[in-house]
Structure formats: C-alpha cells, structure tokens
C-alpha positions in Angstrom: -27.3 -8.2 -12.2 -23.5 -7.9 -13.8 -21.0 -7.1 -11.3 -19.8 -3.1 -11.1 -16.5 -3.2 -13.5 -13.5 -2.4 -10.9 -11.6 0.9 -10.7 -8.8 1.4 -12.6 -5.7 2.8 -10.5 -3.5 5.9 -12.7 -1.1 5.0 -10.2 -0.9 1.6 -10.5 -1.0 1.0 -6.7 -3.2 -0.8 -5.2 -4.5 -2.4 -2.0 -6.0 -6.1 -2.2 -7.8 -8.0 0.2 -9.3 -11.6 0.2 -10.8 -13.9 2.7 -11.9 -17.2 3.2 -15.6 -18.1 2.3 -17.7 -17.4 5.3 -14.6 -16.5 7.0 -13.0 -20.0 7.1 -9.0 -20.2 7.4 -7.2 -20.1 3.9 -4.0 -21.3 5.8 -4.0 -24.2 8.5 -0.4 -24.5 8.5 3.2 -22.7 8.4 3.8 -24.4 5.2 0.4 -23.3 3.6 1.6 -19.4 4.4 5.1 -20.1 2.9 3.4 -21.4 -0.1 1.2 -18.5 -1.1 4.6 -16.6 -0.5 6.5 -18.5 -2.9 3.6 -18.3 -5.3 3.9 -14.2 -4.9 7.2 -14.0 -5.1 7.3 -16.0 -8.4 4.4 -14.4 -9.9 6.5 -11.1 -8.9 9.3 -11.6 -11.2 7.4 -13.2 -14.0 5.0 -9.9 -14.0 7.4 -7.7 -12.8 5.1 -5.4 -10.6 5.9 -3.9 -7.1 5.2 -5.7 -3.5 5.3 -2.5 -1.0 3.2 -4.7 1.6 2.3 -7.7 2.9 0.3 -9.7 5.6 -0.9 -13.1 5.7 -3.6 -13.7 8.5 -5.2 -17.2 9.5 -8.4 -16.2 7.3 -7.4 -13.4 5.1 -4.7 -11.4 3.1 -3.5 -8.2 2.6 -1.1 -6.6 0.0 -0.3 -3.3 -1.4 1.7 -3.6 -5.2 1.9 -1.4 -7.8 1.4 -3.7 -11.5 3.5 -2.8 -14.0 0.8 -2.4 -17.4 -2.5 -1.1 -16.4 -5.3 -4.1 -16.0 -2.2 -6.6 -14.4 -4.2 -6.5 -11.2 -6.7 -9.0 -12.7 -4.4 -10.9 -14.1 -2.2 -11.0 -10.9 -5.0 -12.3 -8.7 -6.5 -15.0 -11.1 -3.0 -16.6 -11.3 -2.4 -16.5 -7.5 -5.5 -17.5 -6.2 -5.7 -20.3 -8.5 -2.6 -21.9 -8.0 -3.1 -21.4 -4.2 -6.5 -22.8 -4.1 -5.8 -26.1 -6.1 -3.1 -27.0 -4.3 -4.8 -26.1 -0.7 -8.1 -28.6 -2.0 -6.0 -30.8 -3.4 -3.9 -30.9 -0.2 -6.9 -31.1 2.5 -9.3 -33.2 0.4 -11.8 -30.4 -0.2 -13.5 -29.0 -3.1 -15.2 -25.6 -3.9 -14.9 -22.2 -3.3 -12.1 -21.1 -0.8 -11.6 -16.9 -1.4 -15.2 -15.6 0.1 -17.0 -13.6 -3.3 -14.5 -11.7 -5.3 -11.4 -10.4 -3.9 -11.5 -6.7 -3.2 -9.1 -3.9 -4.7 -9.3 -0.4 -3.7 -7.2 2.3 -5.4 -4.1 3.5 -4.1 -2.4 7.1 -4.4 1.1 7.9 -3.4 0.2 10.8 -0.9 -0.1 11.4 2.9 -2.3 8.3 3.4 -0.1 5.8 1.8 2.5 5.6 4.9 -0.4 4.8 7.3 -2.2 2.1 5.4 1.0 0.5 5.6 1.2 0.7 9.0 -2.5 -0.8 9.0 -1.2 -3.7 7.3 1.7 -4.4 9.4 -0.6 -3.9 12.7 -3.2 -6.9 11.5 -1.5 -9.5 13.7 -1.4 -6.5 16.6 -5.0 -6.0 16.6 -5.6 -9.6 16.3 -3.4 -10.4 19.7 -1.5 -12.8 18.0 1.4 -11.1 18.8 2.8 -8.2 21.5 5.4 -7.0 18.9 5.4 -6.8 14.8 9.1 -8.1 14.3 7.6 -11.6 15.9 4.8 -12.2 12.9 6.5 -14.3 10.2 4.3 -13.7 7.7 3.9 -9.7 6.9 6.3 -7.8 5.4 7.6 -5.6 8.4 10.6 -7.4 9.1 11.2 -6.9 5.0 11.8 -3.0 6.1 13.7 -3.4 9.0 16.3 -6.3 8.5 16.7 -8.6 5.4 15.3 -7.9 2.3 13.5 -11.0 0.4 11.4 -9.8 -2.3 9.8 -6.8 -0.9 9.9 -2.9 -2.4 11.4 -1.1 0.5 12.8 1.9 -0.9 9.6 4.5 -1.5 8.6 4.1 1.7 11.5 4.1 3.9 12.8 7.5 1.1 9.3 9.3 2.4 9.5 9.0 5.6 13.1 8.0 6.6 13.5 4.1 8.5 14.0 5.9 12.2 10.4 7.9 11.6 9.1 4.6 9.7 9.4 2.5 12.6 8.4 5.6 15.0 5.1 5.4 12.9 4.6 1.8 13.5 4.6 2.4 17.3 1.0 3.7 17.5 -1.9 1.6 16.8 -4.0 3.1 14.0 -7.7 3.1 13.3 -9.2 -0.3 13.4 -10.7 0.0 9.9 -8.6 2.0 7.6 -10.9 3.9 5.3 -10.1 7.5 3.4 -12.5 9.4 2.8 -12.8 10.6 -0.9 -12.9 14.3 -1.9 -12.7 15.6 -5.6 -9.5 15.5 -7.5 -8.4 18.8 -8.2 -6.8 20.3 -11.5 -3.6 21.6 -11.9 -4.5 24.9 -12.1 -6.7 24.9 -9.0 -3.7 23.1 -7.4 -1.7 26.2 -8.3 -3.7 28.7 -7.6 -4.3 27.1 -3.9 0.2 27.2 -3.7 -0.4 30.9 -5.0 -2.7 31.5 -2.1 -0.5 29.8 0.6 3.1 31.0 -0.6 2.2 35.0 -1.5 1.9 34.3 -5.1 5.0 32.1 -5.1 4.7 30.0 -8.7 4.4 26.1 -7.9 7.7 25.7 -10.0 9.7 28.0 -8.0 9.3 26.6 -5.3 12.1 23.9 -5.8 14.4 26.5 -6.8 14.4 27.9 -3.2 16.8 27.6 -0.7 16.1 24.2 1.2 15.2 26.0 4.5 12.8 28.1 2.7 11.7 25.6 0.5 10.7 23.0 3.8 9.0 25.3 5.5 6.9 25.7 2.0 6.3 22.2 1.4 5.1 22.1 5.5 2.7 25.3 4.8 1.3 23.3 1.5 0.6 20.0 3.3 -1.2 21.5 6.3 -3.1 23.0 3.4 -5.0 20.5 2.9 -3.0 19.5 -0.7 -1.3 16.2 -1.0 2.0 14.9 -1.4 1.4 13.7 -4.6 -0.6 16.8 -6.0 2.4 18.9 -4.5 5.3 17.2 -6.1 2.7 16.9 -9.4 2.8 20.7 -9.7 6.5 21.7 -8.6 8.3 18.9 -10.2 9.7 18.4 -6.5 10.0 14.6 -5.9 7.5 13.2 -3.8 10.1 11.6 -0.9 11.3 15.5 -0.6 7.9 16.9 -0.3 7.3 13.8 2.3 10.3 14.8 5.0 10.2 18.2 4.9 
C-alpha cells in the first residue's frame, strides 16, 4: 500500500516530530544534542526558512518552522536527518534505522492555537520531570525568547502576545497531548457575513478604521466568536499581532 502523500501547509508553518525507532534515545550525550543543533542552524541559513520552536528530548524532537518555497519541508528533513543519523552510527558503531517510521508533520495556521502549541513544546521537558523550571533545559528554544537570541524567530510570537503575557502563558501546564480539533475552513464571505452579524453590520474593512478603543473591543467580540486570528486579520486587513492583543 503507498504511503498517504503529506499535507501541504498555505502557511508554510509547520510542526515536526520524530522519534527514535521503538522509542530508543537519538541522543546519548550533550554533544549529540549540540550537534543536531548545529546541523539546524546550518541548514537554516542555507534554506532560509523560519525556526519559531524547538525541543530536543532524550528520544524525540520537536520543531515548529515555517519553509520558505512550498514542498521545503521534505527537503528540510531528508538533509537533517541524514546527516544526523550517519554521524550518530558512525559515532556509536551502529547501523540501521534510528528515526522510528517516517517523521510526522502536521499543518500549522497562524491563529489562536499557535501560541499554545508553543507553549506545548517548551513544556516537554516539564511533563517529562526532567526539570522544575523551563529556563534550566538547554536544549528547547525557551531561553531563545527570553534572553539571548541564537538562531531562533522570536519576533511573531512575542508581537502576538507581548513577552510579559508570553512568559505568563508558559506558567500553566497545558494538555498533555496537544491536538486541535479540525472544523471547516470558511470563505471570505461567510467570514464577513459572521463580522456583519457580531458588529451590527459593521463592514470587515472598517473595522481598522475605528478608533482603537472601539476597534479592541471589536476584535475581542470577533474572537469569542468563534472566528480566528488569522481569518480576522484575512478579512480586515488588520495585522494579525493587533488582532492577537487586543
């Protein structure tokens, strides 16, 4: 049976995992997780795609980038995991298979649930009791966002939600499987005639014209709605780090 050709993101964001074969660790050593970071951050610049999130755990990785050309993903991974798995076999006499199966990719948007599967991300080594506090892992991206930046895309995140309210959202453990639910993708139109409903007829591309107390309290309305960030700023023109903090 031929394997189920992988979902193209519009947005170009997406969020990889891998793990070891039958769960075995793809890093024995410090200088095993510095390696597969260097490898990263070279591929980075080479490809020039976007690194919003990171974690390296004993026996598996996350990251969240955005590729620069539609299809990079595939291109990204092969080049990664290859160089990282030659030099690991080569390095502890092994051969084989390392990366359990296929690594898996699961579409990203820029809305409401892209600030909390950060947060996911960052909270692996949490979860896992490996550490009391995030800043102590060395080998996630949370201390990217809240002291030195290495190679890391900081800004969109920290412009949604502000870095006080960032860290604030890090505070409280979220779900231990991060899963969204996925609902049908809604047209412009219906997306406007939903801000019709919710503003008294108010045209999506007024709204940014407003005064910004009116215009927040708009944006707030919209969100509890149901609609997300991204469908918002799609239809207003409003930017979607506006639509985020108000």
């Amino acid at each position: 049976m031929s394997r189920e050709a992988r979902k193209l993101s519009e947005s170009g964001f997406y969020h990889i995992v891998f793990r070891g074969i039958n769960h075995q660790n793809i890093f024995e050593e410090e200088q095993d997780f510095e390696y597969m970071l260097e490898i990263l951050k070279k591929l980075k610049q080479e490809m020039q795609f976007e690194i919003h999130a990171y974690c390296l755990m004993t026996n598996h990785v996350h990251i969240l980038l955005k590729e620069s050309q539609t299809g990079d993903i595939s291109t990204i991974l092969k080049r990664l995991l290859t160089k990282y798995v030659m030099k690991f076999n080569k390095k502890y006499q092994r051969s084989g298979a390392l990366i359990g199966s296929r690594y898996k990719s699961k579409v990203v948007e820029v809305d409401e649930y892209f600030i909390p599967l950060i947060v996911y991300i960052h909270q692996n080594p949490l979860r896992a009791g490996i550490v009391k506090k995030l800043e102590n892992y060395r080998y996630s991206s949370y201390c990217e966002y809240i002291g030195k930046r290495k190679f890391v895309d900081v800004q969109l995140s920290l412009e949604m939600l502000g870095k006080k309210e960032w860290i604030k959202a890090h505070e409280q453990l979220v779900e231990n499987r991060f899963q969204v639910e996925g609902r049908k993708k809604l047209s412009e139109e219906e997306i406007r005639q939903k801000i019709l409903k919710n503003t008294d007829n108010i045209e999506p591309q007024r709204v940014g014209t407003l005064e910004k107390t009116e215009r927040d309290k708009i944006l707030q309305k919209l969100k509890g709605s149901g609609l997300s960030i991204r469908e918002i700023e799609r239809v207003t023109g409003i930017s979607r780090g506006i639509v985020a903090k108000s």
